[in-house]
C-alpha positions as CSV (number, residue, x, y, z in Angstrom):
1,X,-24.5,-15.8,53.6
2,X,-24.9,-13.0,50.8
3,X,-25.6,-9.7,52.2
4,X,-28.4,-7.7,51.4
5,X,-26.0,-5.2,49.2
6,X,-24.2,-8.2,47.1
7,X,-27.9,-9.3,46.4
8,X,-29.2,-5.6,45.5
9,X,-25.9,-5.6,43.0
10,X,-26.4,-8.6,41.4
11,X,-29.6,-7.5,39.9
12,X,-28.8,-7.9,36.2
13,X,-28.3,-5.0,33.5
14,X,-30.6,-6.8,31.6
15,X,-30.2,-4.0,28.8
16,X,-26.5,-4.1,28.5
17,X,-27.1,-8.3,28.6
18,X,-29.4,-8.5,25.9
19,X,-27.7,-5.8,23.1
20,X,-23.7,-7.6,24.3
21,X,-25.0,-10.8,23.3
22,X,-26.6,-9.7,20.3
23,X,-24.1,-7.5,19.1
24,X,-21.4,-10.3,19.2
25,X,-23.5,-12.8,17.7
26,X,-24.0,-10.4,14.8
27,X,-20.5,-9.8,14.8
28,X,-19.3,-13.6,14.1
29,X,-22.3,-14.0,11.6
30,X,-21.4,-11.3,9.8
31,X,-17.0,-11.8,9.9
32,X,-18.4,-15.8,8.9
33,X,-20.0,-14.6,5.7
34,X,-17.3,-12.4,4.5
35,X,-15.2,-15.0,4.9
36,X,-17.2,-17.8,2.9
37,X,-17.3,-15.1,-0.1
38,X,-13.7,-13.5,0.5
39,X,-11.1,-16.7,1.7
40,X,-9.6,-19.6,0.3
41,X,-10.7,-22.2,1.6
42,X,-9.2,-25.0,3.8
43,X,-8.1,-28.2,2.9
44,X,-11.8,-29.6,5.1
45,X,-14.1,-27.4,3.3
46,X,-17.1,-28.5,2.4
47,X,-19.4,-26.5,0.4
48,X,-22.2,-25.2,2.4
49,X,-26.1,-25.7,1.3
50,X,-27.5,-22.5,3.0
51,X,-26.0,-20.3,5.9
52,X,-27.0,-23.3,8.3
53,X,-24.2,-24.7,7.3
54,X,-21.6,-22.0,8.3
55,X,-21.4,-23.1,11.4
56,X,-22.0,-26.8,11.1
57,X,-18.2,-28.2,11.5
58,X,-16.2,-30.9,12.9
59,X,-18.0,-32.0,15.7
60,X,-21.3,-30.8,14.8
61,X,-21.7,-33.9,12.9
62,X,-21.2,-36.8,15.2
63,X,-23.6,-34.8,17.5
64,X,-26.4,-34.6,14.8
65,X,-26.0,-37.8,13.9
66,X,-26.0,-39.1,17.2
67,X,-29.6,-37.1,17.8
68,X,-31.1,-38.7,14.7
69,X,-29.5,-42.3,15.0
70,X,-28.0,-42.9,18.6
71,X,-25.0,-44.3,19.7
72,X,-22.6,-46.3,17.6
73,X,-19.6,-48.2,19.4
74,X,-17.3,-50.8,17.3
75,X,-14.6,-51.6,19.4
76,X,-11.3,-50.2,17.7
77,X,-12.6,-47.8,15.6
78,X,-13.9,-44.1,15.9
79,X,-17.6,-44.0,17.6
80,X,-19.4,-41.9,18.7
81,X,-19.5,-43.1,22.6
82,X,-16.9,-40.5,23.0
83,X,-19.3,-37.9,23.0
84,X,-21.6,-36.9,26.2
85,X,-25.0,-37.5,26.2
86,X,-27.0,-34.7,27.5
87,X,-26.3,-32.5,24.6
88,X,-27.2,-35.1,21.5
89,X,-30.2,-36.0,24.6
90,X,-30.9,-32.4,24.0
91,X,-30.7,-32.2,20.0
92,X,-33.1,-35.2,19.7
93,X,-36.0,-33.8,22.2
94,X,-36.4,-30.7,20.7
95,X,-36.0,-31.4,17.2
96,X,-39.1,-33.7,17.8
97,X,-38.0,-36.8,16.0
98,X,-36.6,-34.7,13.1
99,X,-39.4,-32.7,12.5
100,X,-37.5,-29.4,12.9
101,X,-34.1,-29.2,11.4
102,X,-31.8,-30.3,13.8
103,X,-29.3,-27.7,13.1
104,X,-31.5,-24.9,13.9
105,X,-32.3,-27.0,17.2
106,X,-28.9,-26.7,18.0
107,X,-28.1,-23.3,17.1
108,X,-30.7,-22.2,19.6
109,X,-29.5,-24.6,22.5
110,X,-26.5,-23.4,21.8
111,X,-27.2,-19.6,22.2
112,X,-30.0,-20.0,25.0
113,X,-27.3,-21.8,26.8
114,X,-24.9,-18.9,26.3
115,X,-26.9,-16.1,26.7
116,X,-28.4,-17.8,30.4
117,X,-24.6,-18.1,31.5
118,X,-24.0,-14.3,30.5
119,X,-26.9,-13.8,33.3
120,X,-25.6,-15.7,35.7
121,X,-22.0,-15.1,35.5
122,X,-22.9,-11.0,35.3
123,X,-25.1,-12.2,38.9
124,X,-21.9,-14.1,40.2
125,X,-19.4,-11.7,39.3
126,X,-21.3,-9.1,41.3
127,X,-21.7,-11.1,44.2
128,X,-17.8,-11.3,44.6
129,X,-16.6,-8.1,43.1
130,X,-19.2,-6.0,44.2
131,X,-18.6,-3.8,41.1
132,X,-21.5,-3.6,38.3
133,X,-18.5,-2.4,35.9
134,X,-16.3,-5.7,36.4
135,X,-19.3,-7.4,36.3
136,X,-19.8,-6.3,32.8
137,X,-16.5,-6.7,31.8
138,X,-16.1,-10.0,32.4
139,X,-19.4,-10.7,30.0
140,X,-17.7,-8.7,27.7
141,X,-14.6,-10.9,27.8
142,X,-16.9,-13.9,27.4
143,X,-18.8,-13.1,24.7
144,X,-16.0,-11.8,22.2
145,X,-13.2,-14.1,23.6
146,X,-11.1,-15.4,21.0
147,X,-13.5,-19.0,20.8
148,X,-16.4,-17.8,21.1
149,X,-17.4,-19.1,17.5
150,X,-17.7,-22.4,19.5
151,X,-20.1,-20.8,21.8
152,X,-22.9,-20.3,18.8
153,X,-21.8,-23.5,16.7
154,X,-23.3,-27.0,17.3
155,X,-21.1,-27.9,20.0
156,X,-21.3,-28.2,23.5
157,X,-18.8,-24.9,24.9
158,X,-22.4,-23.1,25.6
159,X,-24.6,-25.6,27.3
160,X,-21.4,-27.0,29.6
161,X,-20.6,-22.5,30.4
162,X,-24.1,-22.7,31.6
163,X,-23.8,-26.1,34.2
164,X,-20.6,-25.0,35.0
165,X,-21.7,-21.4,35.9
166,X,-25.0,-22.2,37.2
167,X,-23.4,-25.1,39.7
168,X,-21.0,-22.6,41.2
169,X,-23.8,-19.9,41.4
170,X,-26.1,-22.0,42.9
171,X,-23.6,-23.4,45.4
172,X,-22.7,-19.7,46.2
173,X,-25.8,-18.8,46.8
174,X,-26.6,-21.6,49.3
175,X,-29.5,-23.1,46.7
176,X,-27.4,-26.9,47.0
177,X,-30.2,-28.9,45.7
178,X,-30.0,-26.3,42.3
179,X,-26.7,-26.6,41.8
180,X,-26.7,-30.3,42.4
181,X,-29.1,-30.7,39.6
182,X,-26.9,-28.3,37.3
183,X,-23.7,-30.3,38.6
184,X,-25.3,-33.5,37.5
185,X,-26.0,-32.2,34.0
186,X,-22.9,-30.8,33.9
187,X,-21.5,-34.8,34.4
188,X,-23.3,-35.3,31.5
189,X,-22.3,-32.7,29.3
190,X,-18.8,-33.8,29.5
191,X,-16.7,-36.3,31.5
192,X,-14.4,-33.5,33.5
193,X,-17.7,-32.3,35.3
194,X,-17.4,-35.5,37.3
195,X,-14.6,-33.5,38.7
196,X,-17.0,-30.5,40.1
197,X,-17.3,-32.8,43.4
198,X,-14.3,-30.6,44.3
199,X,-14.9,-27.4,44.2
200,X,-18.9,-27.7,45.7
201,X,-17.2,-29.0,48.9
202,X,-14.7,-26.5,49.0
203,X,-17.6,-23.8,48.8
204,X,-19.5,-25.7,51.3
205,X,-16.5,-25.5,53.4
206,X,-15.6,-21.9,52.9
207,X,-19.6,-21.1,54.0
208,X,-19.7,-23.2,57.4
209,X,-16.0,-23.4,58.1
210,X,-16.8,-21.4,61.1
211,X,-19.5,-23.9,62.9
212,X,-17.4,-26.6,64.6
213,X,-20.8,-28.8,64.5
214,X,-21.3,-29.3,61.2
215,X,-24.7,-29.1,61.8
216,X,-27.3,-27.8,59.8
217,X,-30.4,-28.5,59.0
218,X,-29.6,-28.5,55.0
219,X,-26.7,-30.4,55.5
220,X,-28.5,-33.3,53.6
221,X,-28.7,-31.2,50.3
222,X,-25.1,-30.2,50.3
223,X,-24.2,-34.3,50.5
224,X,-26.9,-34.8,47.7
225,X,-25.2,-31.8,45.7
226,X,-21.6,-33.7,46.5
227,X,-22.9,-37.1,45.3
228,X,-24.9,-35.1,41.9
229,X,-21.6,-35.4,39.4
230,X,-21.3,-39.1,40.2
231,X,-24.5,-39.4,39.6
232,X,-24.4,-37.9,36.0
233,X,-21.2,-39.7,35.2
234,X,-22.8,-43.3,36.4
235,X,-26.0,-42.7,34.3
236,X,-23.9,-42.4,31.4
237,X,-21.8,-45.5,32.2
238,X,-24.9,-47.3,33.1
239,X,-26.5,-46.5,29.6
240,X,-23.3,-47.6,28.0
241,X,-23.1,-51.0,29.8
242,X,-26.8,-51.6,29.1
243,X,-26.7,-50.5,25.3
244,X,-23.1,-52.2,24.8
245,X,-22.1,-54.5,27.8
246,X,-19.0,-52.2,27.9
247,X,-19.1,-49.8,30.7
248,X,-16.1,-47.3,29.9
249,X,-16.6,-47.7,25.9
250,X,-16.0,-43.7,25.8
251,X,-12.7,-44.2,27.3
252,X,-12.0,-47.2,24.5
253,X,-13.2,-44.9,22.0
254,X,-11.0,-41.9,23.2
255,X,-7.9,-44.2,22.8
256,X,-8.9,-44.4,19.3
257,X,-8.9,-41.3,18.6
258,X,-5.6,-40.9,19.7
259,X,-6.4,-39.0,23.2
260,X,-5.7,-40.2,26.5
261,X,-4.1,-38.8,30.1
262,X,-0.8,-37.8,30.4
263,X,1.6,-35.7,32.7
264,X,0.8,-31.7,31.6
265,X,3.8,-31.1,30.2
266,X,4.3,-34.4,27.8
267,X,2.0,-32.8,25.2
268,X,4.7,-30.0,24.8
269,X,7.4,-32.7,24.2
270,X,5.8,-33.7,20.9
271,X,4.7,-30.1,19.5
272,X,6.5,-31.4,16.0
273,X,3.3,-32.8,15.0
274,X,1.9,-29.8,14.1
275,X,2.1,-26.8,11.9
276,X,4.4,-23.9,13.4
277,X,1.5,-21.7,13.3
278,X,-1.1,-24.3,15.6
279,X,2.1,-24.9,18.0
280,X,2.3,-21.0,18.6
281,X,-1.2,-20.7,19.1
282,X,-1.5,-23.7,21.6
283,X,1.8,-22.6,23.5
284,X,0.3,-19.0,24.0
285,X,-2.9,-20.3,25.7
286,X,-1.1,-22.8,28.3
287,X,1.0,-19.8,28.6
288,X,-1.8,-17.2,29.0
289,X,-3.5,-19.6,31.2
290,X,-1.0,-20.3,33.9
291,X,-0.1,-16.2,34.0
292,X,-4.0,-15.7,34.6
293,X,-4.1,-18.5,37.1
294,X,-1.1,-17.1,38.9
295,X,-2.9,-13.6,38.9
296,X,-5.7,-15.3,40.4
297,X,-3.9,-16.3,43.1
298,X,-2.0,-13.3,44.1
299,X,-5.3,-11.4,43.8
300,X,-6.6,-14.0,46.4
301,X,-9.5,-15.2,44.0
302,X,-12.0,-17.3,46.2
303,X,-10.6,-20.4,47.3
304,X,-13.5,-22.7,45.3
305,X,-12.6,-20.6,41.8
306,X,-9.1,-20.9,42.2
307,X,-9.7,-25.0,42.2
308,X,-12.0,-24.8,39.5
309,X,-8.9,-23.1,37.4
310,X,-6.3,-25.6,38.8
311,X,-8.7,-28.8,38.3
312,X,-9.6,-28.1,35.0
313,X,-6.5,-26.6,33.2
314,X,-4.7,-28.8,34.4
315,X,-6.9,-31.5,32.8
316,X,-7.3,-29.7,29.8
317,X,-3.2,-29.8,29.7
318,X,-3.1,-33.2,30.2
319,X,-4.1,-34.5,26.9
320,X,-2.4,-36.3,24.8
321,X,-3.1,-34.1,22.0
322,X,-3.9,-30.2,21.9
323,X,-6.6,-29.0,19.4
324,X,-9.6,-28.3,21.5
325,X,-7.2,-26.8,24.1
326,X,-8.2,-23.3,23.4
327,X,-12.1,-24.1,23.6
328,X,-11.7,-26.0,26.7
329,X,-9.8,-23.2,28.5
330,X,-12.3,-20.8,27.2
331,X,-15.2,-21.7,28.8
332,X,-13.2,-21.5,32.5
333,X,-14.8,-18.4,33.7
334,X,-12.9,-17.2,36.7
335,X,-10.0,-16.5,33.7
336,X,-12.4,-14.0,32.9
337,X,-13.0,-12.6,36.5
338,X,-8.7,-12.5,36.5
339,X,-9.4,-10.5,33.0
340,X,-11.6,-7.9,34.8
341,X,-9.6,-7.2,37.8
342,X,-6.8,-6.2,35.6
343,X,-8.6,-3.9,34.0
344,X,-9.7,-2.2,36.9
345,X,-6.0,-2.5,38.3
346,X,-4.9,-1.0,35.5
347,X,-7.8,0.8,33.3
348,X,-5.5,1.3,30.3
349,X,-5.2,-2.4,29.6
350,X,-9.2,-2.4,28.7
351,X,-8.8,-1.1,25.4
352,X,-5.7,-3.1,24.0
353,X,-6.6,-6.7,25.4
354,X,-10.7,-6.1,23.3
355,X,-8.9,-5.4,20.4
356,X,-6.7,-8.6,20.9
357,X,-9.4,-10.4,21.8
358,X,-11.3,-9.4,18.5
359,X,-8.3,-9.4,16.8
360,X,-8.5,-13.6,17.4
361,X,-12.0,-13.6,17.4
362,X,-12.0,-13.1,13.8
363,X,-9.1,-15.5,12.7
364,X,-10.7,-18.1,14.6
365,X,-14.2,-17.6,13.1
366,X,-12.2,-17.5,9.7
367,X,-10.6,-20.5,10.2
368,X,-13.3,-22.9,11.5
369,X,-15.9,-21.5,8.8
370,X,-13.8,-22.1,6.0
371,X,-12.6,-25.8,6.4
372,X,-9.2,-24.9,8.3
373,X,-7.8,-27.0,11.3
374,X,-9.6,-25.8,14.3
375,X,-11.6,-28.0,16.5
């Protein structure tokens, strides 16, 4: 159970929330459009029609034109089947059939989504550092992390922080049929939350490890939260079998695109492929990420975040190719909780590892606004 003082702490700052997320929002709007007017632009620049456009990159595309035109899948080729439903799903309600522009549409699901996990995760970190000021930190982190132009782009790093977040909240907080419906959606957001069957059993686990029964009169909503990322996962292969007779199309389609499974560390056996530059940044976030998860683990983070880290870097390592490694690792949130013990640890640390962190933030925003390689 949470205790009354966990839940009196986890009342959110909502103050401190609301000028954060505005201030670094403001921040990568204004560092975009010095850099349209000031930078040479990248060999995948395309010159934008309004500021709309600043932010409308690489992926942005296949999910707008999936909201306006559905699914495509040609065996062999690149469709857009790769791509996760709920978000495009998302895109196409609220544009209203293309009567509001769909990038504004997505801008805002985008930065709802984002500034709901900021609330949450300030809530969660509370509960389990029982410190307002770590709690804060770690939404600092967040919001000016080096990816964080992601975060208010037309891509999915938002609205999949938000399921993720939300499904572990919920689950801590012993609301299972919440977090079941945030665990399905998170199933749907991207293939890797089928994996979130894990860690919601661990936490049931670590909350009734001590009745020998098992036997409670919620038990049923637990097992419904358990069976929820299946659930999302088969609703998605269901729709592609009906619309296309071909069940796993997304995983045909992925092989296309040149990305499938492999062992974690084959990926670093064929860093040749890229640009010096790219193979230094991709080597410092595995390498960033394993010293963070080994922090974690000496720190004696909570069994269910410490899988969610595992799980899911190690997935995110297991592609066949690395470019959206950054975002992926980005949006794994107990890095940040790792992030905030530190600089409680050791308080002199705060100062350097923001300026880092907005040191990156800047480059990155640079580079993915001006037609550079970053996806």
């Amino acid at each position: 159970m949470i205790d009354n003082t966990a839940a009196q702490t986890s009342r959110p700052p909502w103050s401190f929330l609301v000028v954060n997320f505005f201030l670094s929002r403001l921040f990568l709007v204004a560092v975009a459009g010095l850099s349209v007017l000031m930078f040479k632009k990248g060999n995948f620049y395309t010159e934008p029609g309004s500021i709309l456009d600043w932010f409308k990159q690489w992926d942005a595309g296949w999910y707008l034109d999936i909201a306006h035109r559905g699914y495509t899948y040609v065996p062999g080729k690149e469709c857009s089947v790769v791509f996760f439903p709920l978000y495009p799903v998302l895109l196409g309600l609220f544009s209203l059939g293309g009567a509001i522009d769909g990038r504004i549409v997505g801008y805002l699901i985008s930065n709802a989504s984002l500034f709901f996990s900021i609330v949450l995760l300030w809530k969660l970190t509370a509960i389990e550092m029982r410190d307002g000021s770590c709690a804060k930190h770690v939404v600092q982190f967040l919001l000016f992390n080096p990816m964080t132009v992601f975060y208010s782009s037309i891509y999915t790093e938002s609205l999949y922080l938000l399921c993720l977040v939300s499904t572990l909240y919920f689950a801590r907080t012993q609301h299972w049929l919440l977090a079941g419906v945030c665990a399905y959606a998170a199933a749907l957001c991207r293939v890797v939350g089928l994996l979130l069957v894990v860690p919601l059993a661990c936490e049931y686990f670590l909350q009734n490890r001590h009745d020998p029964t098992w036997r409670r009169a919620g038990v049923w909503r637990a097992l419904l939260c358990f069976a929820a990322p299946a659930l999302g996962f088969l609703t998605y292969v269901g729709y592609l079998n009906w619309a296309f007779g071909e069940p796993l199309a997304f995983l045909k389609a992925e092989a296309v695109w040149g990305r499938q499974l492999v062992w974690p560390w084959v990926p670093f056996f064929h860093l040749h492929r890229y640009d010096p530059p790219y193979t230094i940044w991709f080597i410092s976030w595995a390498i960033v990420a394993v010293a963070l998860f080994l922090l974690a683990i000496r720190w004696r983070l909570r069994p269910t975040y410490l899988l969610v880290l595992a799980m899911f870097t190690t997935i995110c390592l297991s592609s066949s190719r690395l470019e959206s490694l950054p975002r992926y690792l980005s949006v794994l949130f107990p890095f940040y909780f790792v992030l905030a013990q530190m600089t409680k640890k050791w308080p002199s640390l705060a100062a350097p590892l923001f300026a880092v962190f907005g040191g990156l933030q800047v480059m990155s925003t640079i580079l993915f606004v001006n037609g550079y390689w970053l996806t």
